[in-house]
C-alpha positions, 0 to 999 in steps of 0.5 A: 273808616280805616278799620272796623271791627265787629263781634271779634271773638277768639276761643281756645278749648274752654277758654275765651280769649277775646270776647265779642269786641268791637273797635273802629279806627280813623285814619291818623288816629291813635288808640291804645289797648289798654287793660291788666296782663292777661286781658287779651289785648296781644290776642287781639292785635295778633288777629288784627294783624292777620297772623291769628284767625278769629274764631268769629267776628268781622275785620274790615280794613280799608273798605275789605274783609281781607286783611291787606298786610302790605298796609300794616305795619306789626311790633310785637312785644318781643320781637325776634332778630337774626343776632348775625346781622346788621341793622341795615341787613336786617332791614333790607332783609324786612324791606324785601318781604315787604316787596320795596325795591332797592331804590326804595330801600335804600333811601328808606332804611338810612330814613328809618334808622334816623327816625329811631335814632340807630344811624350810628349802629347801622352797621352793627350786629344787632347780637350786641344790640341793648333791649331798647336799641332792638325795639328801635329797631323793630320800630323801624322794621314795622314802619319801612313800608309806610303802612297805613296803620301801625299796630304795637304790643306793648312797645315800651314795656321793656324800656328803662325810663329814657328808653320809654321816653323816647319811644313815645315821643316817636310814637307822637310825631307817626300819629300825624302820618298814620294811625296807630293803635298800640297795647299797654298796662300803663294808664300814663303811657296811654295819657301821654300818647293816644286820641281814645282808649279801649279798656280791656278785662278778661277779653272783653271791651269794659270801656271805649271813649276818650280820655276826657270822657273817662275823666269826667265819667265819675262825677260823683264827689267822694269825701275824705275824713280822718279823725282820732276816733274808730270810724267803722260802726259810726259810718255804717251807723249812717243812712245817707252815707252810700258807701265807704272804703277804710283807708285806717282804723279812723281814715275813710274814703265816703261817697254820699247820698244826694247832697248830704255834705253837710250832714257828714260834718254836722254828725262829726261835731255832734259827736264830739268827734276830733277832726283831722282831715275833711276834704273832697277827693281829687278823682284822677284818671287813674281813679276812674280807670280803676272803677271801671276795670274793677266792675 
């Protein structure tokens, strides 16, 4: 076990930030955080990285209830420059904190600055650097080192779509080295790049597995009907049907009780009612990421 967390907690005055949350990480694994603003996931990153004390709670990395920061490699949501420098300063600068010697540094920085696709603005001030290009550049300052596990806030949020595009693409090819484990609002982020999600409201854990397992919790079929009549009071009117959401007036999103298909239609016809849509709902995995988050 890479990393495992326990009971993590993180409280400020009245307000609780981080609820008790548990949360293990292999090596080479890829998690995402994933929950609404708010929900507390930079407050977690921010002590798993070692720059926020928990309140309570147990960090065990690598076998050790310190956290060895030489093997965390750390992006925040916004990183922050010396707009004077280069590229290449700016890393040799990190490399050094880092205590890389300056044989190590040179061969990594020139690696790293082709990894992220700024080889070419090596040598420019990164005070004309586009958003996109200084997140590149923190993914590269993040992963210098060569840490064992790279810890990411939210690390295209800030991107327009290629810019997007080509982070989780990098992101994908690190998860062969390292494990990662990274923040985001996004549930597509979250599909295109991660092994396991951890779903997190208002501090607290609502949900940890994998994407397939979220896919198949919610196997329960949910029926759509439309008709040219009012649906309300008929749907209510009906004891087998579990429970609805109107879409319209006369649209209705249904699940049933047991198996009672059947009896929805045979009711629709008995009533004379005028069919224009009756099918079963294609549950998506942002159908099932809503239920749980909504709790």
């Amino acid at each position: 076990m890479l990393l495992s967390v326990e009971k993590l907690s993180k409280k400020y005055k009245n307000h609780l930030a981080v609820n008790e949350l548990t949360l293990n990480i292999e090596d080479r694994q890829c998690i995402a955080l994933l929950g609404p603003n708010g929900s507390g996931k930079t407050t977690t990153l921010s002590m798993l990285s070692g720059l926020l004390t928990p309140t309570s709670g147990k960090i065990v990395f690598q076998g050790r209830t310190s956290i060895d920061r030489q093997e965390i490699g750390f992006l925040p949501q916004y990183p922050a420059f010396f707009s004077w420098m280069t590229a290449t300063e700016y890393l040799h600068f990190a490399g050094k904190l880092s205590h890389l010697t300056k044989r190590e540094l040179q061969k990594k920085i020139n690696e790293m600055l082709s990894f992220v696709g700024l080889e070419d603005a090596k040598n420019k001030k990164i005070g004309g650097f586009s958003g996109g290009m200084k997140q590149r550049l923190g993914l590269a300052q993040a992963m210098l080192h060569d840490p064992k596990l790279l810890i990411l806030d939210e690390p295209v949020s800030a991107l327009d779509p290629s810019g997007r595009r080509d982070v989780l693409n990098m992101m994908m090819e690190l998860k062969n080295k390292m494990a990662i484990l990274f923040s985001t609002h996004v549930l597509h982020d979250a599909e295109q790049v991660c092994d396991h999600i951890v779903m997190l409201k208002d501090g607290t854990v609502r949900w940890a597995g994998t994407l397939d397992a979220l896919r198949k919790r919610n196997t329960e079929e949910t029926f759509i009907l439309s008709t040219e009549e009012k649906l309300e009071n008929w749907i209510k009117s009906k004891e087998y049907i579990k429970e609805f959401i109107l879409t319209s007036e006369t649209s209705a999103e249904i699940k049933l009780i047991d198996a009672s298909r059947n009896h929805l239609l045979e009711d629709c016809i008995k009533n004379n009612m005028t069919i224009n849509r009756f099918e079963v709902k294609n549950h998506t995995l942002e159908d099932a990421y809503m239920e749980v988050v909504n709790q």
